[in-house]
N, C-alpha and C positions, 0 to 999 in steps of 0.2 A: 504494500500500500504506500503510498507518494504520500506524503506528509507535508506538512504548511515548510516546515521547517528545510525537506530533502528539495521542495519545488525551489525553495528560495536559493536554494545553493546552485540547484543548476540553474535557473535562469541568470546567476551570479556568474555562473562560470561560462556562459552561451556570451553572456555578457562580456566580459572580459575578454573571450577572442575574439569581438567582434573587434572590440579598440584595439586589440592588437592586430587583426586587419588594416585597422583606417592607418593604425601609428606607424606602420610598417609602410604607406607611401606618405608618407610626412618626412621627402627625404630632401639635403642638402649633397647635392654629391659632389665628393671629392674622387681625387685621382685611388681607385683601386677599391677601397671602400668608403660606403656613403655615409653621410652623418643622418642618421631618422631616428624615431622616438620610438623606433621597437624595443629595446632595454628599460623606457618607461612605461613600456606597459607590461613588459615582462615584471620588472618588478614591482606593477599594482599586484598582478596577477601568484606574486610569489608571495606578498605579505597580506592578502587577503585570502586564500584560499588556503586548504589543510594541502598537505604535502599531494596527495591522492590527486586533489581535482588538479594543483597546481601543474604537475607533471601530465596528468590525460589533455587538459588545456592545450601547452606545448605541442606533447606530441601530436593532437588535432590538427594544427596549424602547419605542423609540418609532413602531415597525412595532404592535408589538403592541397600544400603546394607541390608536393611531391606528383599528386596525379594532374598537375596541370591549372589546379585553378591561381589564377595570380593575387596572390596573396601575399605575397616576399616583395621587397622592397622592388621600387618602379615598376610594379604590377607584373614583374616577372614568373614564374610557376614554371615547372616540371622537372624532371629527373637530372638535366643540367644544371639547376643551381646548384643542387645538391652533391656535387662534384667541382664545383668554383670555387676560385678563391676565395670567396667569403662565407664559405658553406662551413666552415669553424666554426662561425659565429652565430649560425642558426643552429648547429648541433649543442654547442655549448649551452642554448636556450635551456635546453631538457637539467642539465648541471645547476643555470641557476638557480632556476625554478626548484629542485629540489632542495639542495644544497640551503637558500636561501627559508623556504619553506619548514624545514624540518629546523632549523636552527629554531626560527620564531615560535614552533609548535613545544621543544623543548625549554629556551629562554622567556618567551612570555612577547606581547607584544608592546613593551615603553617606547618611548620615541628613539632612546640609546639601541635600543633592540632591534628597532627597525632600518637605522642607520647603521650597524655593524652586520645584520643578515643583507642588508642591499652592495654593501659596498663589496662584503666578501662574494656574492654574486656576480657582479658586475666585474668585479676583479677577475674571477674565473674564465665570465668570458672574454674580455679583454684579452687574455694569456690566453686562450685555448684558440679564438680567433687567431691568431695572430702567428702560432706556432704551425698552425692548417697551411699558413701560406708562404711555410720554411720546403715543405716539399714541393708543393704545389707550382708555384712559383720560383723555387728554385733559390732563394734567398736565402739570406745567412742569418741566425736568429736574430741577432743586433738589428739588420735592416728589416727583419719583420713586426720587430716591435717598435723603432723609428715610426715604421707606415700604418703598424696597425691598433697599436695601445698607443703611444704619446699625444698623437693629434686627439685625441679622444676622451681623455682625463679630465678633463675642463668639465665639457661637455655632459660627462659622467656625473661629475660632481654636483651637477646645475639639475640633471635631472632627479638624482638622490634626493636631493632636499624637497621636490615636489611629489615623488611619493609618497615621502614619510609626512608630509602635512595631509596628502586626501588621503590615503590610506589611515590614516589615524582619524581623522574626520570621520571616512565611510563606518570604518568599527564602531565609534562614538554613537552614532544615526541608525544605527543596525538591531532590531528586534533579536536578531538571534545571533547566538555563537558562529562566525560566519567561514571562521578558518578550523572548526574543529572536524 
């Protein structure tokens, strides 16, 4: 039986990849990889949901671009991104998502909480992007994190601060336990 409770979590999480649809062509492009607020919605998505939806989320999104629908940055979609250089940083998704998730499920969620589970996400995929494009690319790890963590730190940092105010908001506004 679907409960008030189980319906809120999934429309929460139908919810969630849909912003991470829009955030993901919300892109500034740079040479190699783009600047877009798919890591801000990854980490709505990681500090509001339990570890479970957080991860099925992800993987949906890249279910979905995988068979073609353009869902990946600059409306691109299928089995080729997912072999490009910037295909790191859509796998490393499922990482932070976890990773970020289960920290805040065991720590609790304070504002400190939610800034040490995002950053250490974020940080994940920053490195795990970036190292994807040591083979791929042919690059030497120095030049891969030059191209693909340094320009992006900033940018990182600017969007932390904005999920841990709605993300703390949404919990605040939320009838039910919404990450358990």
């Amino acid at each position: 039986m679907l409960t008030k409770e189980k319906l809120h979590k999934l429309t929460l999480a139908g919810l969630l990849l849909a912003t991470l649809i829009i955030c993901s062509q919300i892109t500034i492009p740079l040479p190699i990889v783009p600047l877009t607020l798919q890591t801000f919605a990854l980490g709505l998505i990681a500090s509001l949901l339990s570890p479970l939806y957080a991860v099925e989320v992800v993987v949906a999104y890249l279910v979905l671009g995988a068979v073609g629908l353009p869902v990946f940055a600059g409306f691109s979609g299928g089995a080729a991104v997912l072999i490009s250089p910037t295909a790191g940083y859509l796998y490393s998704f499922v990482v932070y998502a976890l990773v970020t998730s289960l920290y805040l499920k065991f720590r609790g969620r304070k504002t400190i909480d939610l800034f040490v589970a995002n950053l250490i996400g974020a940080t994940l995929n920053l490195i795990i992007g970036s190292l994807w494009m040591v083979p791929v690319l042919h690059m030497s790890v120095k030049t891969a994190f030059l191209t693909g963590t340094v320009p992006f730190i900033l940018p990182a940092i600017v969007k932390l601060f904005f999920i841990i105010v709605i993300a703390s908001r949404l919990q605040k506004i939320s009838r039910f336990n919404i990450a358990a």
